[in-house]
C-alpha positions in Angstrom: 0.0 0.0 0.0 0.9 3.5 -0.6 2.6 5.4 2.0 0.2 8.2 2.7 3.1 10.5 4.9 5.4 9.9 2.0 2.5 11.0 -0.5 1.5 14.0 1.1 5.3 15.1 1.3 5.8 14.8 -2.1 2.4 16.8 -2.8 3.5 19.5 -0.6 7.3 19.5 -2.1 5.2 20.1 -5.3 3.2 23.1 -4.6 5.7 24.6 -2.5 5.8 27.7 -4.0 2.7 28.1 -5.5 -1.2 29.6 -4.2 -1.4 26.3 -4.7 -3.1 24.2 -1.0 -3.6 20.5 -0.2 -7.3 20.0 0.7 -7.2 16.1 1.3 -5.7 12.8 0.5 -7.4 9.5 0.2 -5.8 6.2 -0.4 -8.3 3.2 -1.5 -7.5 -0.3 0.3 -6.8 -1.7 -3.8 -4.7 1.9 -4.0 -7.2 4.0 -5.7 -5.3 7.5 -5.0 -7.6 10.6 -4.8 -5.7 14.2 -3.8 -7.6 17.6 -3.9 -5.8 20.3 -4.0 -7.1 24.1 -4.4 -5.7 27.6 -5.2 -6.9 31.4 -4.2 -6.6 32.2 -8.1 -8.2 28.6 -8.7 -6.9 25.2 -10.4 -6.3 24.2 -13.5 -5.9 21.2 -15.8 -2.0 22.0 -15.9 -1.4 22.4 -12.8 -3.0 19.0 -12.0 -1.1 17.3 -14.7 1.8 18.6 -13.2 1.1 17.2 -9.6 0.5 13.8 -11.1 3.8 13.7 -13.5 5.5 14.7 -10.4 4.1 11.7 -8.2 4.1 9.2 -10.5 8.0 10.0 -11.0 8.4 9.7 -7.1 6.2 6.1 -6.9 7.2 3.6 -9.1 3.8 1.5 -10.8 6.0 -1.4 -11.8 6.5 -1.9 -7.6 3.1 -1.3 -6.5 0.4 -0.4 -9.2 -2.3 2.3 -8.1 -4.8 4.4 -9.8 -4.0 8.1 -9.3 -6.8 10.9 -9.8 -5.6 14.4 -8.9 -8.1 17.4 -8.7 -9.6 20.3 -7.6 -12.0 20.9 -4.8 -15.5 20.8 -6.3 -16.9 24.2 -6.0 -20.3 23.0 -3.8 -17.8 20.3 -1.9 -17.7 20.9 1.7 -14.7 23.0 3.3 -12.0 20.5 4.7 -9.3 22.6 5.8 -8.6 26.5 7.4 -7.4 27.4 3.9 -10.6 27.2 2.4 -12.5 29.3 4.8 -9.5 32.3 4.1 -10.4 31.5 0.1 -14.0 32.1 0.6 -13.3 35.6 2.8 -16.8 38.0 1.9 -18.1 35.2 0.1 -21.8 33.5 0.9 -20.9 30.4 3.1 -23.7 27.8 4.1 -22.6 26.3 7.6 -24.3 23.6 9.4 -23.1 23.1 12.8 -23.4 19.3 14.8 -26.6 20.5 16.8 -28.0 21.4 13.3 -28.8 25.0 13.0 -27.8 26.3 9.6 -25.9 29.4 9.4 -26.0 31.4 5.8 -24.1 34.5 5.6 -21.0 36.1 4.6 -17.6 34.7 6.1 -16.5 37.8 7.3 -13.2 36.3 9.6 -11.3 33.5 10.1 -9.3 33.3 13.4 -7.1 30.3 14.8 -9.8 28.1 15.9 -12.8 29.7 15.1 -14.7 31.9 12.1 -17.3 34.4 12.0 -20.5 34.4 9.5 -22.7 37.4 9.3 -26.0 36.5 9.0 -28.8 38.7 8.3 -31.5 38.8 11.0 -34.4 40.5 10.7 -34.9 42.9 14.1 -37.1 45.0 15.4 -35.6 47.9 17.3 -37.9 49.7 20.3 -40.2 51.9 18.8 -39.9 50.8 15.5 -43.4 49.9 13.6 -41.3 46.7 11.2 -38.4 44.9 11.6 -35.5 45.8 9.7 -32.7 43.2 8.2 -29.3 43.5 9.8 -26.3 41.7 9.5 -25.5 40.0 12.8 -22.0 38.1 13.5 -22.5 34.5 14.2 -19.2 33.0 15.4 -18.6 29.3 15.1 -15.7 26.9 16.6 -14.1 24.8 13.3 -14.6 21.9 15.8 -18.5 22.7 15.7 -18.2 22.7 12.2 -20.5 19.2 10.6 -20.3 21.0 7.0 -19.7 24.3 5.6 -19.9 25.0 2.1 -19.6 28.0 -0.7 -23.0 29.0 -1.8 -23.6 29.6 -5.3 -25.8 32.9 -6.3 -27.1 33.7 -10.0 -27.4 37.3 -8.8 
């Protein structure tokens, strides 16, 4: 089987560099290979074919044989790592926390171990005869995090 600490080196080696960012690594029990990457200026087909010239010249197929696919993240695929929530800064996020309350909003800040979404919330000041819509900050722990997610708007 693949050596997953000696994969993800050589990934990293490779985009070393770059705006290039590893998002995950997943290696099959038959050695079915699957690496996301992603980019702040976004990925390309090149730069994928680069990765996977580069590993297959560091893992020999005549010693093990495996089945590499090497991508970007999916634009509706969940966030997986810190770098993806600093991608998506004043973008419309969709976050679903473990007790299940859904958070949609803009990521307005990402911090060490926790972001913040600004949701809008309709509220109804004292004396006022309607509520008005106003953007309130809904921070969130990454470990409280069960999905989070780019939302797409045809605006």
């Amino acid at each position: 089987m693949i050596d997953k600490a000696r994969l993800t080196e050589v990934v990293e080696d490779a985009i070393k560099g770059t705006d290039m960012f590893l998002v995950d690594i997943r290696i099959s029990a038959d050695n079915r290979i699957v690496i996301e990457l992603d980019s702040e200026t976004g990925m390309d087909i090149d730069a994928c074919a680069a990765i996977t010239r580069r590993i297959e010249a560091e893992f020999d197929r005549d010693a093990e044989d495996y089945e590499l696919e090497v991508g970007s993240a999916g634009l509706t695929s969940p966030f997986k790592v810190k770098a993806q929530y600093m991608k998506n800064l004043g973008n419309e996020v969709e976050v679903v926390t473990r007790d299940g309350r859904k958070h949609t909003g803009t990521l307005a800040a990402v911090g060490a171990d926790d972001f913040t979404v600004e949701v809008p919330t309709k509220v109804r000041h004292e004396g006022a005869k309607r509520p008005v819509v106003e953007m309130v900050p809904s921070v969130i722990a990454f470990d409280n995090v069960k999905t989070a997610r780019y939302v797409i708007s045809f605006k």
